[in-house]
N, CA, C and O of each residue as an XYZ file, in Angstrom:
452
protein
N      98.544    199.224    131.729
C      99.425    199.554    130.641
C      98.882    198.892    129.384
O      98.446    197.741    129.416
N      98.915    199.734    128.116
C      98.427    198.660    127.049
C      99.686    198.202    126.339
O     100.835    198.552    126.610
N      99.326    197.437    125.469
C     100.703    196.670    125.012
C     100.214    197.216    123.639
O      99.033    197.536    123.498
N     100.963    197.306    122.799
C     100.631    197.368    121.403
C     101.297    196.398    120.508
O     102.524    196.423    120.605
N     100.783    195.499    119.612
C     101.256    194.157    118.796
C     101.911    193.159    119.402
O     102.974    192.654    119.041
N     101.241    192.883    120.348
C     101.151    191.936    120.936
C     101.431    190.263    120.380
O     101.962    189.327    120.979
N     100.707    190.348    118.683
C     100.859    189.326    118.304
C     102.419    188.944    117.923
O     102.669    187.939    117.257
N     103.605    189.974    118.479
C     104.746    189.862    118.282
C     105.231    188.490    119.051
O     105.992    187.654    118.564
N     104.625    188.436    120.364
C     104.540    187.672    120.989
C     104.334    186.203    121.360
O     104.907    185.221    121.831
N     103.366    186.569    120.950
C     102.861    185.192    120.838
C     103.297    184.575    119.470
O     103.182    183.350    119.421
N     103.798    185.223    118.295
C     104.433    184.468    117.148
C     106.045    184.222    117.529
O     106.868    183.656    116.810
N     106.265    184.784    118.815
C     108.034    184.380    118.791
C     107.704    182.675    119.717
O     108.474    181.724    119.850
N     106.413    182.831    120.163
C     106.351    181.618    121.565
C     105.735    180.423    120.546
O     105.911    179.275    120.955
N     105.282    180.522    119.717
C     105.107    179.697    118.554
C     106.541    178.994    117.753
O     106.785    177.807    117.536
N     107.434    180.352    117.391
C     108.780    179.736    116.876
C     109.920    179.541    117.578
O     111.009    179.215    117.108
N     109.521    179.846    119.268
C     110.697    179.694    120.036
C     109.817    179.116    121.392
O     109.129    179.872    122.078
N     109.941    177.819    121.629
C     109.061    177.937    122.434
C     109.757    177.560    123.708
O     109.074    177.376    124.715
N     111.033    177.435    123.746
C     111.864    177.565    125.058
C     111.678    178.932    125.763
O     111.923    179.083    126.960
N     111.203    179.977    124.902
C     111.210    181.201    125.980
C     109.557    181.774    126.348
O     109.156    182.866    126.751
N     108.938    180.664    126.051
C     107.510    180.620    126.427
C     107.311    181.358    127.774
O     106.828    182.483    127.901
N     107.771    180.524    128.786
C     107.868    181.275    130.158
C     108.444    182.752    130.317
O     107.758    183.596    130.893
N     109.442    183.003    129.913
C     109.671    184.134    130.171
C     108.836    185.446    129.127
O     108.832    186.638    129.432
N     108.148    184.834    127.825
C     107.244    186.133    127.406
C     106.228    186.409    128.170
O     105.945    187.478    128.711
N     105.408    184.882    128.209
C     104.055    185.068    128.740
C     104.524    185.960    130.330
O     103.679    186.654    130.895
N     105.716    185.834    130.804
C     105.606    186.505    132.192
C     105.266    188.079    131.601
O     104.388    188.897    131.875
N     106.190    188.073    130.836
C     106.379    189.945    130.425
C     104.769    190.119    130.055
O     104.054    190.976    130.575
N     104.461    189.450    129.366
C     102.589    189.683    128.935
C     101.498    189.910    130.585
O     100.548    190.607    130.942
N     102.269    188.976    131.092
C     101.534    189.072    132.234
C     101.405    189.938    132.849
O     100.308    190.469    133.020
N     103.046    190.548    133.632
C     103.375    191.574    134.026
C     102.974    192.852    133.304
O     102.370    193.695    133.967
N     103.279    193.131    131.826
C     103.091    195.014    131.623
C     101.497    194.837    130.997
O     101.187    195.985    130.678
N     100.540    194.079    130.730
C      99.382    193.815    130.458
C      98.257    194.364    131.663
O      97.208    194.964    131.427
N      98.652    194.078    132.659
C      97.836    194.664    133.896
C      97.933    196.209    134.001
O      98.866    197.012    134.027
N      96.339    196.304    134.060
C      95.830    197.334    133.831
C      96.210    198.596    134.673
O      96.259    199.739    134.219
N      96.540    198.133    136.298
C      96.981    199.022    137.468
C      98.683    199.022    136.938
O      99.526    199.347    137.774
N      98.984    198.764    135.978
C     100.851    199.095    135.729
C     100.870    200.247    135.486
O     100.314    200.418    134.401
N     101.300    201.391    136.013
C     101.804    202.218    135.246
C     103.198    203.210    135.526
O     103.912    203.012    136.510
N     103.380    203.915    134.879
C     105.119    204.311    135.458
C     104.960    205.900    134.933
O     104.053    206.444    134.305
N     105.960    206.300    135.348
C     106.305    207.421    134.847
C     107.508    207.658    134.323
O     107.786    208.762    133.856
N     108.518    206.454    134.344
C     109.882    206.585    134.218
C     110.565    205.389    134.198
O     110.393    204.446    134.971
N     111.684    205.495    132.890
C     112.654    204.201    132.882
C     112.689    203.227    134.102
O     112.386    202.042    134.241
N     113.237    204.306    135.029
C     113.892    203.430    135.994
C     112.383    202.495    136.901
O     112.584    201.542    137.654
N     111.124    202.993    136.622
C     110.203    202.214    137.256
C     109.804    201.249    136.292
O     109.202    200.244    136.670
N     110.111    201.467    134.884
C     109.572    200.085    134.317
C     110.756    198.836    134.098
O     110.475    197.711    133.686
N     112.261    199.344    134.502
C     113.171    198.783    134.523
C     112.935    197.736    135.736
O     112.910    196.517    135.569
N     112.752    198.446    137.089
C     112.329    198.008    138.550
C     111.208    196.781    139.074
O     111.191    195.877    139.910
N     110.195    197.422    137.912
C     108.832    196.640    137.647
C     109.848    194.863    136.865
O     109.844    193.854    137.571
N     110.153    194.852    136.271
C     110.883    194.120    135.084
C     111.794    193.133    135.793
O     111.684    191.908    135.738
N     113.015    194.051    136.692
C     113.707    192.884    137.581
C     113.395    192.565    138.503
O     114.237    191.857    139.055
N     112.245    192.772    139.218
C     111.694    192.118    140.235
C     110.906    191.360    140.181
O     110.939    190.313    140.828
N     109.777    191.769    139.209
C     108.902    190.361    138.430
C     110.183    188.809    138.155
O     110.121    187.692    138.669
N     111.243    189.376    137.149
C     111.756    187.891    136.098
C     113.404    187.820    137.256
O     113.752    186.761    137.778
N     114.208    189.182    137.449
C     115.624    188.664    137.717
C     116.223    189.061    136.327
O     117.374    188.814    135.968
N     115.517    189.542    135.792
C     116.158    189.713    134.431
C     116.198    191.393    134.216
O     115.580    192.261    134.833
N     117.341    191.535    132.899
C     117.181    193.194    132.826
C     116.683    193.546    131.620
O     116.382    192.855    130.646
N     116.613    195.218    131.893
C     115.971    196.158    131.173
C     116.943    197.247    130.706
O     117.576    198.027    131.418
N     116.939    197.135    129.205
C     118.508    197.946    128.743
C     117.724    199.416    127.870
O     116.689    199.297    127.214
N     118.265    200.372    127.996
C     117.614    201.883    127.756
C     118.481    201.845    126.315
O     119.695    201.680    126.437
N     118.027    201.964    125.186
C     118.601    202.782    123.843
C     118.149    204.148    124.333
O     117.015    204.288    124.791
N     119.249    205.441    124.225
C     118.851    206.405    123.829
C     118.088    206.935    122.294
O     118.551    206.421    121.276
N     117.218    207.701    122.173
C     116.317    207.564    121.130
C     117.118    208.476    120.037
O     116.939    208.251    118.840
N     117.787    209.258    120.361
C     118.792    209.858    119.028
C     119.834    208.935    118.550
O     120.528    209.193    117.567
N     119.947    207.816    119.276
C     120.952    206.370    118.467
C     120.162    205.684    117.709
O     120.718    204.941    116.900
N     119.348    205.702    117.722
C     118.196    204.732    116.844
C     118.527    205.277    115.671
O     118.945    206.429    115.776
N     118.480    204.830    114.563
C     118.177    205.287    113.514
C     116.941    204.640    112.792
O     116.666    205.054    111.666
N     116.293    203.804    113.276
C     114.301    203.248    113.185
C     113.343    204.177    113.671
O     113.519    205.375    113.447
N     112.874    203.991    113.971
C     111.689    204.985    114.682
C     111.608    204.430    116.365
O     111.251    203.404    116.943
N     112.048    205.486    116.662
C     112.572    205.619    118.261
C     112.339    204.286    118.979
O     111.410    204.087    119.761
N     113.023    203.632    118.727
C     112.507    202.319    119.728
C     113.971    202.403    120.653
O     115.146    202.504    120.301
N     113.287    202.308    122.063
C     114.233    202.930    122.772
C     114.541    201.972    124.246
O     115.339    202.367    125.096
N     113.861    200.822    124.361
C     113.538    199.762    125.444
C     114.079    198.469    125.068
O     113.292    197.966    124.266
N     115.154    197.636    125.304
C     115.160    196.338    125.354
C     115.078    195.698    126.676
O     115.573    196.074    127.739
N     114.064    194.230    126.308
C     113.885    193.734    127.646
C     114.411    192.327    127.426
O     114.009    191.629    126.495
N     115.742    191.743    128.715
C     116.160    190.602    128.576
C     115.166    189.975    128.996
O     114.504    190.183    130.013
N     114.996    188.819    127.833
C     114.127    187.396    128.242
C     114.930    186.320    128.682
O     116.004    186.444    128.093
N     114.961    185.259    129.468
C     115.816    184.034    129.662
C     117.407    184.508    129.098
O     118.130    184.260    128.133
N     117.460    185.545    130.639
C     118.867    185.905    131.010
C     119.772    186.105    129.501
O     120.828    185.504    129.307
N     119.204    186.976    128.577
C     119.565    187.564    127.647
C     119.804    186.860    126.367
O     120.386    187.295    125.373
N     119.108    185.374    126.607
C     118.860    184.369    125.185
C     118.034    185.258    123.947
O     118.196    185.268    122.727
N     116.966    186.080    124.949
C     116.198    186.795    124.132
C     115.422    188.172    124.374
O     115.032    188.583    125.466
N     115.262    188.870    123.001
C     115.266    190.307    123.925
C     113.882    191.127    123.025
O     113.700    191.120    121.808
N     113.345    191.554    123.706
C     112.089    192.237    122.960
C     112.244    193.670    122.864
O     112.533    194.407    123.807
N     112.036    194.022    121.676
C     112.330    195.635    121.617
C     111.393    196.665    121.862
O     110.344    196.024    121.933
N     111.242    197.283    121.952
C     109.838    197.865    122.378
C     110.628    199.861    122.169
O     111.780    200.296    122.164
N     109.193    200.544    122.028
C     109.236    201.498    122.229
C     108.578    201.952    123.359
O     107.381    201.741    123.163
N     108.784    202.593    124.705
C     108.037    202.884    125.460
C     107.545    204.645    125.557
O     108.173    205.691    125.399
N     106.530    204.420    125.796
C     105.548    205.714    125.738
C     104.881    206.112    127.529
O     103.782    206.024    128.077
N     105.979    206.469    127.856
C     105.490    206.850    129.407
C     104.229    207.861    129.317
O     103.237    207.210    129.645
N     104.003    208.703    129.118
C     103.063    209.775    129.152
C     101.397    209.001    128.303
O     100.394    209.399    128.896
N     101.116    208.140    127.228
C     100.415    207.506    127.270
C     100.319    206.023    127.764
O      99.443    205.287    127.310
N     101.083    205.654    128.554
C     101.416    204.772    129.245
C     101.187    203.588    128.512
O     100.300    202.830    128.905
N     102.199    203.167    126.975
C     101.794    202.441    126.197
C     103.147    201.702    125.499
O     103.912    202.472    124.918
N     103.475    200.359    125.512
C     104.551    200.242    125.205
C     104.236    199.769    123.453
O     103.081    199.801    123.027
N     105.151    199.438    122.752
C     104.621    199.451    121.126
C     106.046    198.006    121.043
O     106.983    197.996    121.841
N     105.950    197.431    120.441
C     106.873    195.990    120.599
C     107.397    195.974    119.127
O     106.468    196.153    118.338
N     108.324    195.850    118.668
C     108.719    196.398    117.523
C     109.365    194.710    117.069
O     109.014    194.219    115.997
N     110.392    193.886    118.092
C     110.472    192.441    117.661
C     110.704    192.136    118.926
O     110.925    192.787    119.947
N     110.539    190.146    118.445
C     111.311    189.661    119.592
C     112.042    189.340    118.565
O     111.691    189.165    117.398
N     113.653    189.228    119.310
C     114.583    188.260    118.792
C     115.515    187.581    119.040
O     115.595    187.941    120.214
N     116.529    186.695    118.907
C     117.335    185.828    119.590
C     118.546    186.503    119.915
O     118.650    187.352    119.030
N     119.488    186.604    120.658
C     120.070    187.787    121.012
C     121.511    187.723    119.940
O     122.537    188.395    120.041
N     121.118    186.528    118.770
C     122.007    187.239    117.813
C     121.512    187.726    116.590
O     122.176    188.083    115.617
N     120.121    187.707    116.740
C     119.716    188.437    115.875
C     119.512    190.371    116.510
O     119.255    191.339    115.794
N     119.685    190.365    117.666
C     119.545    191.452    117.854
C     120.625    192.258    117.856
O     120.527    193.408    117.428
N     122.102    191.634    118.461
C     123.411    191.944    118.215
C     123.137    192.964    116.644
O     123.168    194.189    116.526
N     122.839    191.760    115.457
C     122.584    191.927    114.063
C     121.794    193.676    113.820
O     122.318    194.657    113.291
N     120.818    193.587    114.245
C     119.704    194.789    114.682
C     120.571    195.997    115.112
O     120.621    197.099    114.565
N     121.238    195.572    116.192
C     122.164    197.130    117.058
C     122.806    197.039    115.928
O     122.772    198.239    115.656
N     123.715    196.272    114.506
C     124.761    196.853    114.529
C     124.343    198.016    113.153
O     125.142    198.806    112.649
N     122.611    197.805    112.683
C     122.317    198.292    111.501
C     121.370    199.491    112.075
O     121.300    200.502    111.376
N     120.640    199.451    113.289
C     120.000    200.032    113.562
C     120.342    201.186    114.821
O     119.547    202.092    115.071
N     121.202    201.068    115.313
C     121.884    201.903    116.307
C     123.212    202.256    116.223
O     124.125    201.483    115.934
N     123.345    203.752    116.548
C     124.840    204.578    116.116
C     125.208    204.498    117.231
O     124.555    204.540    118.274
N     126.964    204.301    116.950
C     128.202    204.029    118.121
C     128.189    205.637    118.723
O     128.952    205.962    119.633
């Protein structure tokens, strides 16, 4: 799987470095090259079996950003990385990490009820 901006990453483990463990896992995990899916529910599957942690679906007509449609809980929902996922080029695109009240903040400007 490729990751795209990656350096999202590694600049949240720089300013947050309590959730060090749980990015570098996600880096670890969707970074390998034999990952690939065809579907939510396998990269959701992939996700809680690696950490114990979940994988929350935005539908992409609620967005009002550019389709980012994947949140992934980090350290049991302290923190959550947004991502757009691209099943068919098997490519996820990472849009932020953020603290889960900055993301609260995010849903309430960036996603329709």
């Amino acid at each position: 799987m490729r990751i795209i901006t990656q350096m999202r990453i590694k600049q949240a483990i720089e300013e947050y470095p309590q959730w060090r463990f749980g990015l570098q896992l996600w880096l670890e995990i969707f970074k390998q090259k034999d990952v690939n899916f065809e579907s939510y529910q396998q990269i959701k599957q992939i996700w809680e079996q690696a950490s114990g942690w979940n994988v929350d679906r935005i539908p992409a007509k609620k967005v009002t950003d550019i389709a980012f449609n994947g949140d992934f809980d980090i350290h049991k929902n302290k923190c959550r990385i947004i991502t757009r996922i691209q099943a068919a080029t098997n490519k996820i695109f990472i849009r932020e990490v953020y603290s889960h009240a900055k993301y609260d903040k995010w849903c309430k400007t960036k996603v329709k009820p």
